[in-house]
PARO-489419 format. One line per 5 residues: number of its first residue (from 0); their letters; for each residue x, y, z of C-alpha. Coordinates in nm, 3 decimals. Example, Ala and Ser with C-alpha at 12.3 -4.5 7.8 and 13.67 -1.06 7.14 Angstrom:
BEGIN
0> AS> 1.230 -0.450 0.780; 1.367 -0.106 0.714
This chain:
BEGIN
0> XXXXX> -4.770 -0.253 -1.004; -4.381 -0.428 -0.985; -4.344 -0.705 -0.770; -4.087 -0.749 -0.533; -4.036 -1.106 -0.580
5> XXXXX> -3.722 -1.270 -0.650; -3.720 -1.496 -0.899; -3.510 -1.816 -0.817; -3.417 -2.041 -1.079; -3.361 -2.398 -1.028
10> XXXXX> -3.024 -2.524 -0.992; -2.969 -2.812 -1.227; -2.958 -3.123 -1.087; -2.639 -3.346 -1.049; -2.646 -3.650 -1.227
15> XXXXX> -2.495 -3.930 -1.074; -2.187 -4.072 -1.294; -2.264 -4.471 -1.359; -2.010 -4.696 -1.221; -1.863 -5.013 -1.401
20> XXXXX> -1.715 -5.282 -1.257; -1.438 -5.416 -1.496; -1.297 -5.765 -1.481; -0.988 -6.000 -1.581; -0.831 -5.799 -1.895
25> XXXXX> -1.066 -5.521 -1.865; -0.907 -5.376 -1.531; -0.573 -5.472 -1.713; -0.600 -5.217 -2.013; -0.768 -4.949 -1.751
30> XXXXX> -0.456 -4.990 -1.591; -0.603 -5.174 -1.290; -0.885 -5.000 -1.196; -1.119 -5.180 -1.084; -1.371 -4.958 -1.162
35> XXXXX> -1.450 -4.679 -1.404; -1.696 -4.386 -1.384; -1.867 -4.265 -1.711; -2.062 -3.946 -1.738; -2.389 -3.886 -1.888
40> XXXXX> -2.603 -3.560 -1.943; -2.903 -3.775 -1.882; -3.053 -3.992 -1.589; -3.071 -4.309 -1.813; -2.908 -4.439 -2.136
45> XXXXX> -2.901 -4.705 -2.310; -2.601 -5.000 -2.326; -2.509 -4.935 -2.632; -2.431 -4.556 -2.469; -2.246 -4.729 -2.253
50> XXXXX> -2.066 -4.967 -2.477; -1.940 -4.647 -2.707; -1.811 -4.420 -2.401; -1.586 -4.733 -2.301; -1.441 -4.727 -2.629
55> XXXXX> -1.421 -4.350 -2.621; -1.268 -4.359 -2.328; -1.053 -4.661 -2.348; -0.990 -4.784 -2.760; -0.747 -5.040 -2.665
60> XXXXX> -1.039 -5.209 -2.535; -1.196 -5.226 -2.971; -0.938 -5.573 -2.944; -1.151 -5.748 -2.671; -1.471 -5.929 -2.703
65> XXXXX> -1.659 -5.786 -2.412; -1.982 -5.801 -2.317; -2.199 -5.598 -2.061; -2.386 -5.692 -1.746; -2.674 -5.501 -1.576
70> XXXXX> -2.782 -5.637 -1.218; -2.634 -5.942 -1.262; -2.781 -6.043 -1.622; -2.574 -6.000 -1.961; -2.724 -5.785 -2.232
75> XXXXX> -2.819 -5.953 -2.566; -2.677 -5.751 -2.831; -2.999 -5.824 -3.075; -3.219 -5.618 -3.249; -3.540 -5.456 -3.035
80> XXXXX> -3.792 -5.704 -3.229; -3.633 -5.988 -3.097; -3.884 -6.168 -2.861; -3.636 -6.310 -2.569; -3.797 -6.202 -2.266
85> XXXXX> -3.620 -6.319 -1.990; -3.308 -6.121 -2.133; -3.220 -5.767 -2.094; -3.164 -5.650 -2.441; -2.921 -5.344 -2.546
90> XXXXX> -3.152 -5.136 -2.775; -3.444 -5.084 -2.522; -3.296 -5.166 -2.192; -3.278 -4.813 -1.997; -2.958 -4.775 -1.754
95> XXXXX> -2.928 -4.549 -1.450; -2.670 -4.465 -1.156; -2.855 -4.701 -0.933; -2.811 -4.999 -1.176; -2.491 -5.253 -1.125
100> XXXXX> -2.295 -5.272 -1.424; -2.001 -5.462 -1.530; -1.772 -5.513 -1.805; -1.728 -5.906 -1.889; -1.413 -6.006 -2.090
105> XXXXX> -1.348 -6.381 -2.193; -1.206 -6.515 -1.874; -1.082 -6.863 -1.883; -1.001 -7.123 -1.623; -0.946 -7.455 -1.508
């Protein structure tokens, strides 16, 4: 016996590009955006994704010391076995669209 059914196949699912704020020098080199949108075949990655897109995207950006921001808390850049809890860390810490990141260059004042 055939079925008359029709088979539907499920649409992929659009993934949210994640947003970065950029800052001081940053939104200088991006040509003064203020923001830049990076695109990701997954849901979540990791910083250090996000670190190597920027520079994909924008290499002028190897010559400043930047580091990265998630909800309001800098990422350590140190190794997964490092025990600072209180601190975000770039190995293990899992990103998505909903998170608020931003792109921290030296900025000085007075």
């Amino acid at each position: 016996m055939v079925s008359n059914q029709k088979v539907t196949r499920k649409k992929r699912s659009a993934i949210k590009p994640l947003k970065v704020k950029l800052f001081a020098l940053a939104r200088e080199v991006s040509g003064g955006k203020r923001e830049i949108e990076l695109e990701f075949e997954r849901k979540s990655v990791k910083i250090t994704d996000i670190k190597e897109r920027i520079l994909q995207v924008y290499p002028q950006m190897k010559r400043i010391p930047f580091v990265l921001a998630v909800n309001y808390k800098i990422v350590a850049e140190r190794q997964p076995n490092d025990n600072h809890v209180n601190t975000p860390n770039m190995y293990t810490t899992e990103i998505t669209a909903e998170d608020e990141i931003a792109l921290l260059p030296p900025i000085s004042g007075g």
